[in-house]
C-alpha positions, 0 to 999 in steps of 0.5 A, spaced: 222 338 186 227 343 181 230 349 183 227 353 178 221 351 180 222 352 188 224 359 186 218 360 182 213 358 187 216 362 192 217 369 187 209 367 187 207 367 195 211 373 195 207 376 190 201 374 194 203 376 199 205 384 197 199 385 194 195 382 200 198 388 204 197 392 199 190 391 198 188 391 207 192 398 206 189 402 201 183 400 199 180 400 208 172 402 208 166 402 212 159 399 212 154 400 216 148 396 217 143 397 222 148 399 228 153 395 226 159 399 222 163 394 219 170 396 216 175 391 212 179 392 205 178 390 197 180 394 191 173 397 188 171 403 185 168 409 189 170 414 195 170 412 203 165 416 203 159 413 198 162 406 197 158 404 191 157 396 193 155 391 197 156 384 200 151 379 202 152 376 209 155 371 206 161 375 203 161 379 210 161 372 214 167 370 209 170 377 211 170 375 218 173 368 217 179 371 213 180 376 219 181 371 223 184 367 220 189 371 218 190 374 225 192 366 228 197 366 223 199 372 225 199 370 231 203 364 231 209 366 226 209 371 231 210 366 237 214 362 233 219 368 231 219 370 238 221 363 242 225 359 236 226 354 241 219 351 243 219 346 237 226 344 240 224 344 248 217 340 246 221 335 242 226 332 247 219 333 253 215 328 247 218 320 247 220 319 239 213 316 235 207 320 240 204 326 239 202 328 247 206 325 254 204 319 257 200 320 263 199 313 268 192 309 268 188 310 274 186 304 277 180 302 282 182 295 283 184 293 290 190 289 290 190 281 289 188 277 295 194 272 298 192 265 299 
């Protein structure tokens, strides 16, 4: 992969992200459906007060699945800013080629009889 394609791929991301934040910060309102308030952020066109749109269950089940996802995210750069070495320390616990340690074979069998 080229540099100037790195490059572009990276400006991308960051474009993406900016306008994200941007979006959950200054577009945030409040639904509210029965006894439930739900509160997420979009552009739309409207006041906080008299939000003049809608969503389907669908678009609210979406909602709550970007949340989520975007707060394990979160979560875990997080974490992986705050203890660099646990890559480094989960490497030299783990034998080269496996992905969980080893653990001993529980056997029932009795010893063998000596003739």
């Amino acid at each position: 992969m080229g540099k100037e394609r790195i490059k572009y791929i990276a400006a991308l991301l960051l474009s993406l992200t900016v306008w994200y934040q941007c979006c959950t910060t200054l577009f945030s309102h409040t639904h509210t459906i029965g006894r439930y308030r739900i509160t997420h952020s979009h552009p739309y066109t409207g006041t906080s007060d008299n939000p003049c749109h809608s969503h389907t269950a669908a678009q609210f089940l979406t909602i709550a699945l970007l949340s989520a996802f975007t707060a394990l995210a979160a979560m875990l750069a997080g974490a992986a800013a705050a203890a660099p070495e646990t890559g480094r320390l989960l490497r030299h616990l783990l034998p080269c080629g496996t992905t969980a340690p080893h653990t001993r074979a529980v056997s029932l069998r009795g010893p063998p009889v000596s003739a």
